[in-house]
N, C-alpha and C positions, 0 to 999 in steps of 0.2 A: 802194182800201182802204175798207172797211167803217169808219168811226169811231164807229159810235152806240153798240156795245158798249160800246166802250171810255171815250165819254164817260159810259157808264151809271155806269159802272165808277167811274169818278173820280166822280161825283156823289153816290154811294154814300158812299165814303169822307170828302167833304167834309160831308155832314151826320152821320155818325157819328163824326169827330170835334170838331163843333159849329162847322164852319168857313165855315158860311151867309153872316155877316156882312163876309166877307174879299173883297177886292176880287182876281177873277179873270177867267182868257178860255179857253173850252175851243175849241180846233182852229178857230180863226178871228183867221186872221195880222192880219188887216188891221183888227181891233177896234181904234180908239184909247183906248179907257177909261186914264186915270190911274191910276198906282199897283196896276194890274193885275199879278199873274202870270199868264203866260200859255205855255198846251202847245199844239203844233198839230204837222202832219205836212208836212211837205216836201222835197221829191225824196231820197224814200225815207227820211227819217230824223225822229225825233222830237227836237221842241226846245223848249227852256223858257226861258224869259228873264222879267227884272223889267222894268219899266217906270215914270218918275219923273214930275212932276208935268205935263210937259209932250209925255208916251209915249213919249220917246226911249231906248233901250234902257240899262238902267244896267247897267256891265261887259259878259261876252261873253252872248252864246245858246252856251250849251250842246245840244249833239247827241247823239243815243243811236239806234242800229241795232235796239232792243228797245223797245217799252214798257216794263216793267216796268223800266226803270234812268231812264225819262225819267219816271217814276210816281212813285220815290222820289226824286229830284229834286226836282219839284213841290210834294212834301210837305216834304220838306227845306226850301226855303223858306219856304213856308205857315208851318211849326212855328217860322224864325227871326225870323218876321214877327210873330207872335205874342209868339216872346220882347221884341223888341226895342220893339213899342208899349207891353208890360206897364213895361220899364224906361225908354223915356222919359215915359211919364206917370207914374209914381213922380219920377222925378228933375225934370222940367220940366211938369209935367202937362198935355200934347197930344203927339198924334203925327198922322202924315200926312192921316189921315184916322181919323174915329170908329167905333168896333167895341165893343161889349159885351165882347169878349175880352178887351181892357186897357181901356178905361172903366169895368167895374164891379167889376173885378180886386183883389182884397185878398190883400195877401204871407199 
């Protein structure tokens, strides 16, 4: 399978939703980056999974027979990852890592 569309595609949408500074992994399983989301493709299916400070998969991988369901997954993420730095640096002010998304975030 062709991927490079497809990561065109998602790279697309992560700068159009200003998600540059988030910590991700496009179709490359074996990246260890921290606190990574991460999509890639294998035997025959796409999957998305989080990963925590030490890359071990936190909860399941999720699997999708389509792009497009493993796409809005991805971003499903992305967007609760978003949420939840904005509201632990309100509440405790740090989160996993630094992002302009909730570092310079005003309610």
């Amino acid at each position: 399978m062709n991927i490079e569309p497809l990561k065109r595609e998602l790279e697309e949408e992560i700068k159009h939703r200003n998600y540059d500074s988030l910590v991700y992994v496009l179709f490359d399983e074996s990246n260890t980056t921290l606190f990574a989301v991460h999509l890639f493709y294998k035997n025959h299916l796409f999957m998305v999974n989080s990963r925590d400070d030490r890359s071990y998969v936190l909860g399941k991988t999720f699997e999708f027979t389509n792009f497009i369901d493993a796409k809005e997954k991805f971003f499903n993420i992305l967007d609760f990852i978003v949420r939840e730095g904005r509201r632990e640096v309100a509440k405790h002010g740090s989160y996993m890592y630094s992002s302009p998304l909730w570092d310079d975030y005003k309610n």
